[in-house]
N, C-alpha and C positions, 0 to 999 in steps of 0.2 A: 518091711524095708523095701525101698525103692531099686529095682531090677538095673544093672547097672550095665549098658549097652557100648558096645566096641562104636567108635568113630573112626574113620578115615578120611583125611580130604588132606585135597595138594593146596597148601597155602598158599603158595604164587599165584592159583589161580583166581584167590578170594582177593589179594591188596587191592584198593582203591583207594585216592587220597582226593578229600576234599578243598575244593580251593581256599589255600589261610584257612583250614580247618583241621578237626579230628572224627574219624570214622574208626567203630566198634564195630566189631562184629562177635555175639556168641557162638563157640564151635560145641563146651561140651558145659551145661550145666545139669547135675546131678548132686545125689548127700553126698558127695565124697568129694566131688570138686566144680570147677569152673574154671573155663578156659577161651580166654576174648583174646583177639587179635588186636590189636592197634595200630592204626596209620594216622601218622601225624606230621600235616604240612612243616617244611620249614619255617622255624619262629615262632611253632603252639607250644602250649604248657600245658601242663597240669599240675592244677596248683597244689600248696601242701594240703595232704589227706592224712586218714588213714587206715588200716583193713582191720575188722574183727577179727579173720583168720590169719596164719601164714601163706604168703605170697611171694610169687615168683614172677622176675622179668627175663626172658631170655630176647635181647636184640637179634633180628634175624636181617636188616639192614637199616644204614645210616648210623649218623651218632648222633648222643645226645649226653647232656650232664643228667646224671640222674641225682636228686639230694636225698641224703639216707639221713635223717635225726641233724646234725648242725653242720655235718661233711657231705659236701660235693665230691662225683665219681664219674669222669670219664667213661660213659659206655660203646663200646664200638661192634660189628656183627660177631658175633659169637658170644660175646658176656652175657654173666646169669645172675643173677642178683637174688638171694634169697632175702625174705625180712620176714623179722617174726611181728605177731601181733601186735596192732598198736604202735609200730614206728614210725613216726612222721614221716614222708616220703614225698617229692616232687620231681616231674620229669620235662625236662624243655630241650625241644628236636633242636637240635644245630641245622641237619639237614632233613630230607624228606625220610624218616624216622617208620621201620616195620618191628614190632616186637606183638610175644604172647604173653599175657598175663594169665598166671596158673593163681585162683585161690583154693587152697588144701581145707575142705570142711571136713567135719566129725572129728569122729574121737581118737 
C-alpha cells in the first residue's frame, strides 16, 4: 500500500483566477484521497457531472449556486457540501468563486 505523506501549504498563497476561466490545482492525491483547489472566474460553471467516490466542497470564498441531484444550494464562505457517489452535481460562481474539492477513495 501506498505510503501516505503529511501536506501542508497556505492556500491563499496558491489562488489564481484565470481570466473568464477555471484553474485547478492538485494539493493531495493519494489511495485514500484527493484534494484540488478550485478558482472560478465570475460566470464559470461546471457543468452537471459526477464522482465515483464521495466528495466534498468546502467554499473558502465567494458564492456560488451549487446543484446537488434536481435542487439548487446557495453556497457562501464557510459551507461544506458533502455528496455521496454518483449525485449529479453542478457548480456556477456568481462571484470570483475559491473552494477545495476533497474525493474520499478506498474502502
Amino acid at each position: 500500500m501506498e505510503e501516505v505523506k503529511t501536506h501542508i501549504a497556505n492556500v491563499n498563497d496558491l489562488v489564481e483566477f484565470a481570466k473568464e476561466g477555471t484553474v485547478s490545482k492538485t494539493l493531495v492525491d493519494n489511495a485514500s484521497s484527493k484534494i484540488v483547489l478550485f478558482m472560478m472566474s465570475k460566470g464559470q460553471s461546471l457543468s452537471e457531472h459526477t464522482a465515483g467516490t464521495p466528495a466534498i466542497i468546502h467554499i473558502l470564498s465567494g458564492t456560488a449556486k451549487v446543484q446537488l441531484d434536481k435542487e439548487v444550494h446557495e453556497a457562501t464562505p464557510g459551507s461544506l457540501i458533502f455528496m455521496p457517489p454518483k449525485l449529479v452535481h453542478a457548480v456556477d460562481a456568481e462571484d470570483d468563486l475559491v473552494f477545495l474539492l476533497t474525493l474520499v477513495r478506498g474502502d
